[in-house]
PLY file of the C-alpha trace (Angstrom):
ply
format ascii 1.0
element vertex 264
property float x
property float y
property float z
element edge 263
property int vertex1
property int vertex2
end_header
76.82 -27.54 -20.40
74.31 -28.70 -18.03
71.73 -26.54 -16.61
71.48 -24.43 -13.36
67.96 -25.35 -12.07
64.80 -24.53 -12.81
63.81 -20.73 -11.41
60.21 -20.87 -12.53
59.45 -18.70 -15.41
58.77 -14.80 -14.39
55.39 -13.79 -16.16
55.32 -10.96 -18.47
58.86 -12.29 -20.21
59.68 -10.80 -23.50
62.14 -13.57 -24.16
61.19 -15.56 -26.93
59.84 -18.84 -26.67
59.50 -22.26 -28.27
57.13 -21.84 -31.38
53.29 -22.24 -30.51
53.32 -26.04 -31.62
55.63 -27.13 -29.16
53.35 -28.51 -26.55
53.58 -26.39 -22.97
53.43 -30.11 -21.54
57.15 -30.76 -22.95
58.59 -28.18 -20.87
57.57 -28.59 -16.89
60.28 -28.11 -14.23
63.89 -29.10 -15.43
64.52 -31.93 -12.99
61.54 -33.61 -14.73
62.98 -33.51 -17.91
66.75 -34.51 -17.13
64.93 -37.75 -15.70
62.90 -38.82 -18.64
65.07 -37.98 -21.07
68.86 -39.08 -21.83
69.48 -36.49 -24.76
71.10 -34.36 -22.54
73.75 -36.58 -21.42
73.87 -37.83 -25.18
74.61 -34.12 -26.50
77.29 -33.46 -23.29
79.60 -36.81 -24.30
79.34 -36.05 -27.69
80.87 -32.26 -27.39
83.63 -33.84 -24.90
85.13 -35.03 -28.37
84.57 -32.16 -30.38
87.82 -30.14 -29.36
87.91 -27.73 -31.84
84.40 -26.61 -31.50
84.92 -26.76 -27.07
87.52 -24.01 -27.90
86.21 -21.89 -29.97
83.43 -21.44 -27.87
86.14 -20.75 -24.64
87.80 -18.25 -27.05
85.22 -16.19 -28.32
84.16 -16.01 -24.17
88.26 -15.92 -22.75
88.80 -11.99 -23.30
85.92 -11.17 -20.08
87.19 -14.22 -17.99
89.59 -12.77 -15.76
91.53 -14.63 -13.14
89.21 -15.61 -11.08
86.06 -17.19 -13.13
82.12 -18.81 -11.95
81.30 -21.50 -14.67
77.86 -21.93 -14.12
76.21 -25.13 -14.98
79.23 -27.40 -15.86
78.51 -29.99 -17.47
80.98 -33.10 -17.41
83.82 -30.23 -18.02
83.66 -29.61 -21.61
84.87 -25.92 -21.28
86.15 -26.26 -17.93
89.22 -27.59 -18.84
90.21 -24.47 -20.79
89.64 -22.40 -17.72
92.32 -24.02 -15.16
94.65 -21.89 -16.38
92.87 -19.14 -13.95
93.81 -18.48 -10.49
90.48 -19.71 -9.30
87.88 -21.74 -10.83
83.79 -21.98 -9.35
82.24 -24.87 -10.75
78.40 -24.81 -10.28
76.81 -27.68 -11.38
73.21 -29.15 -9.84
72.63 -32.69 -11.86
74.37 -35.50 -9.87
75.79 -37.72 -12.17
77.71 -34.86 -13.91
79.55 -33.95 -10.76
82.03 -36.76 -10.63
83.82 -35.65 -13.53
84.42 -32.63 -12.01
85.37 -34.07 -9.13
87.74 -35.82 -10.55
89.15 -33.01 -12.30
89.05 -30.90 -9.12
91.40 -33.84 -6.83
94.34 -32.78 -9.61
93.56 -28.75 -9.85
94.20 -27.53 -6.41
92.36 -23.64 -8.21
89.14 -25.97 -8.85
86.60 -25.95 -6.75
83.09 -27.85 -7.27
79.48 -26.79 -5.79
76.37 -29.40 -6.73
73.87 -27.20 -6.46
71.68 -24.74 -8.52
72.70 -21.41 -9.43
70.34 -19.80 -6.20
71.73 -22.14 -3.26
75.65 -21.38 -4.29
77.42 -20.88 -1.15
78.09 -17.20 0.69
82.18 -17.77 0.25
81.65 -17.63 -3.50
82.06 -13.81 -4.48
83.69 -10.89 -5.78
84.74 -13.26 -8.71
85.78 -11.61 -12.01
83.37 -12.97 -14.03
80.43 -15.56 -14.42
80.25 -18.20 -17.30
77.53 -19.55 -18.73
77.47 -21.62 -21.06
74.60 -23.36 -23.18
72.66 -23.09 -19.88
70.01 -20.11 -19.73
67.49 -21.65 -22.29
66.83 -24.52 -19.42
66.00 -22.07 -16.76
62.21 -21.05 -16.89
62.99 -17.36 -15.14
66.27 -16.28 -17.53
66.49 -13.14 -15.98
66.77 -14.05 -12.14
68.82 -16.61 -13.23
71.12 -14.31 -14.88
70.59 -11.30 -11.59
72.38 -14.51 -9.46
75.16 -14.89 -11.21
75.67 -11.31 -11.52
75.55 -10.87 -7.38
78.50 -13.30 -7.14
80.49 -11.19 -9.55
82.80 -7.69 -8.22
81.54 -4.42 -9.88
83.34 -4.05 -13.23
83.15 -7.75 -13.60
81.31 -9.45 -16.35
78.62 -12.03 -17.50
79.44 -14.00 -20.37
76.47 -15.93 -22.09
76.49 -18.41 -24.79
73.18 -18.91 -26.25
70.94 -20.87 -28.79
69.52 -18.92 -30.91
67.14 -17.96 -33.37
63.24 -18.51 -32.64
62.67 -20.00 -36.00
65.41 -22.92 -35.76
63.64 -24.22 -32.57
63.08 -28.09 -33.42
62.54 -31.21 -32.01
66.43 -31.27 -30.92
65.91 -28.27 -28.80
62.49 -29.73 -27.17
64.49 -32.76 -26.31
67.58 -31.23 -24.58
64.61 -29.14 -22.40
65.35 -25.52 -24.29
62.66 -23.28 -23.10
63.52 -20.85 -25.86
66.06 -19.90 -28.39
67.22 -16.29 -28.38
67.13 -13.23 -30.45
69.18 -10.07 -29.98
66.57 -8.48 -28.48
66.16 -10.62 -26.04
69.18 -10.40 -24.45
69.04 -6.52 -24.77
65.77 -7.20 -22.61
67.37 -9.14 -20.24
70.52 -6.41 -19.87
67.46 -3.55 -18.86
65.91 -5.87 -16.77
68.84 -6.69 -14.51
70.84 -3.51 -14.50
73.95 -4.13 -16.30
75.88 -3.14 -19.74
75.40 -5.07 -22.67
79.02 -4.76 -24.28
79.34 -7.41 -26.52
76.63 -8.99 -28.54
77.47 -11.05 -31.76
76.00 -14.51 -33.36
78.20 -17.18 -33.86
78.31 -19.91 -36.20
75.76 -19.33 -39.47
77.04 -23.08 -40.83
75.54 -24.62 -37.51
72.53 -22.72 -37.54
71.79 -23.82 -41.00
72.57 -27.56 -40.18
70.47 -27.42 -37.00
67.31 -25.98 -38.17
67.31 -28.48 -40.92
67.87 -31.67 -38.50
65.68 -30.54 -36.08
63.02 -28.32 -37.40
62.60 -30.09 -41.14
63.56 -33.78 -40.43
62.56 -33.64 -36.69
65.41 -35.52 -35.31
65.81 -35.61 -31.43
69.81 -35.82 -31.35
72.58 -34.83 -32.06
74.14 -36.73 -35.05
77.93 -38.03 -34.02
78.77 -38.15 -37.27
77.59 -34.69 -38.52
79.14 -32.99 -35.27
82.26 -34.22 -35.92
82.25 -33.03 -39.75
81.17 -29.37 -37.99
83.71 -29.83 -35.61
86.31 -30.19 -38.66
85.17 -27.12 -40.10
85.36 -24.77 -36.83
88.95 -23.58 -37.60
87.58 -22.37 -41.52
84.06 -21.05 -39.96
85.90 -19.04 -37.09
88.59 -17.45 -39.49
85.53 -16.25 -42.26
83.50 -15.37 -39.13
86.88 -13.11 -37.72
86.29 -11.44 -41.16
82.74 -11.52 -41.60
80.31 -11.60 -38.61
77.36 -13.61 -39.37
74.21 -12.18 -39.12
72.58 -15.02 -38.24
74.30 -18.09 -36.54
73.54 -21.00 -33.87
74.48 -19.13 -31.19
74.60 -15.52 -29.65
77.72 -14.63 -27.62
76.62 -11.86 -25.02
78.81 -9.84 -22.55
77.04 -7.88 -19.56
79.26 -5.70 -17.15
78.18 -5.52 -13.48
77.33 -1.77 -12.55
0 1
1 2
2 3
3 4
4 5
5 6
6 7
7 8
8 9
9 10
10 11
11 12
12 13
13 14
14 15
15 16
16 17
17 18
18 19
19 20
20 21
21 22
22 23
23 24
24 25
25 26
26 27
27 28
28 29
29 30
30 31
31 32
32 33
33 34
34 35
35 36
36 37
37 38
38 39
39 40
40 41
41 42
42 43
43 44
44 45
45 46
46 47
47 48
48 49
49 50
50 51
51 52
52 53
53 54
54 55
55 56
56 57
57 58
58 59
59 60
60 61
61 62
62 63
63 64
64 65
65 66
66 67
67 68
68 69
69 70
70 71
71 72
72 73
73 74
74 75
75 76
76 77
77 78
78 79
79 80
80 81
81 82
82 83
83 84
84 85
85 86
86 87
87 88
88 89
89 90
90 91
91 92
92 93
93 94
94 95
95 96
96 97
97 98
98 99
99 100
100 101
101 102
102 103
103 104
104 105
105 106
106 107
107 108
108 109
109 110
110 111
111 112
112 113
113 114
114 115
115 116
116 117
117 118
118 119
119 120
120 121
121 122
122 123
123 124
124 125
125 126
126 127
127 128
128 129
129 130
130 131
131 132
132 133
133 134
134 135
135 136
136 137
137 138
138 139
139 140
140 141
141 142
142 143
143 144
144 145
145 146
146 147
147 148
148 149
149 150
150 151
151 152
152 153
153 154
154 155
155 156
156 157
157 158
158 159
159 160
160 161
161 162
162 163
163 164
164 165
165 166
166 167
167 168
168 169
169 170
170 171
171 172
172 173
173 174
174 175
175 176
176 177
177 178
178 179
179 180
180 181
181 182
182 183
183 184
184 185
185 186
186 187
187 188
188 189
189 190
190 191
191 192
192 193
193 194
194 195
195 196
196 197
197 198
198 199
199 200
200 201
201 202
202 203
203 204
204 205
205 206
206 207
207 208
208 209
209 210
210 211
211 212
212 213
213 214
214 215
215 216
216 217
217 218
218 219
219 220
220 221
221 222
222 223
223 224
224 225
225 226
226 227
227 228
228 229
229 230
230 231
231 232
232 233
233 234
234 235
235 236
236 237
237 238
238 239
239 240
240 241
241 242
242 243
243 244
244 245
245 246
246 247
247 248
248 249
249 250
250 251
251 252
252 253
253 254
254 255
255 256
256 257
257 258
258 259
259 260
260 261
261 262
262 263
């Protein structure tokens, strides 16, 4: 997914950050980065291929979703695709040259429709909506927590939030300082961020130990800067065996956290 916009970080944030020798310099405002740097675009074509992966990420978030659904920070439509089957369908999604593929995709889905703009300019006519997706986005935004108070405004009370995270402090490499991550997550983090804005934390699980494993080792010991094509489709391969142990055996540890708030 592509990111929201850049919020500004809030001082005083108990989120964790990018380990001390990742230089401050490498993370200024987002727009900054997305035009220096292609890895972003690199990392978003390479998960349009990796189906399996695409939806297990939209299943592990589909049970909050509702009918009527925010996806905020969309990408080229890697898990918007999975949500037309919704009766309506907000795309949010500020970098330009991701928003004709979802144009394109909104012309044939009459339930689509497509804002380019950050996550604080979306329009008036968007809410009451059942829920608001987000999706490899909130590490990007300096200020995680008014980011996350915005998307929670455009959602009815009962409603939810559904994050998808990076996490774990320690795995943050040279991968995650070229895709413009401000942080990777811990649990308590996102506990943090549940206080801070007012809501219920109801779900909060890590997904995918096999990735994490594989990441902090590209990234953090052999200091690549992208994603590996080859490697991500092996991973992507695997996702049906890793999600059925995982059904069984929640990880302790794993790529990603999966967090559900519900709006007050």
């Amino acid at each position: 997914m592509a990111p929201a916009g850049d919020l500004g970080r809030a001082a005083g944030s108990d989120v964790a950050e990018a380990p001390a020798d990742v230089p401050e310099a490498a993370a200024p405002a987002w727009e900054s980065r997305v035009a220096e740097d292609a890895g972003l675009t690199h990392s978003l074509d390479l998960l349009r291929d990796t189906y399996n992966y695409n939806h297990w990420v939209y299943a592990l978030c589909r049970p909050w979703l509702g009918e009527a659904v925010l996806e905020v920070g969309a990408g080229i439509g890697n898990l918007t695709q999975f949500l037309l089957g919704a009766r309506r369908v907000v795309c949010v999604e500020p970098e330009a040259e991701y928003q004709p593929r979802l144009q394109a995709m909104a012309e044939v889905h009459r339930n689509l429709e497509v804002h380019g703009c950050p996550v604080q300019e979306i329009p008036p006519s968007v809410r009451d909506l059942d829920s608001a997706l987000c999706v490899n986005v909130l590490e990007h935004i300096r200020d995680d927590g008014e980011a996350l108070a915005l998307m929670a405004a455009r959602v009815r009370p009962g409603g939810a939030v559904v994050l998808y995270v990076p996490a774990v402090p320690w795995a943050y490499g040279e991968m995650d300082a070229r895709l413009g991550h401000f942080r990777r997550y811990r649990k308590s983090d996102l506990r943090a961020l549940a206080r801070r804005t007012g809501m219920d934390l109801v779900r909060l699980r890590h997904v995918n130990f096999i990735g994490l494993l594989g990441w902090w080792w590209a990234g953090r010991v052999r200091k690549e800067a992208v994603i590996d094509p080859g490697k991500a489709r092996v991973m992507d391969r695997l996702v049906p065996y890793v999600s059925a142990v995982e059904r069984l055996i929640p990880p302790l540890a794993g790529q990603s956290l999966l967090a559900v708030f519900r709006k007050n």
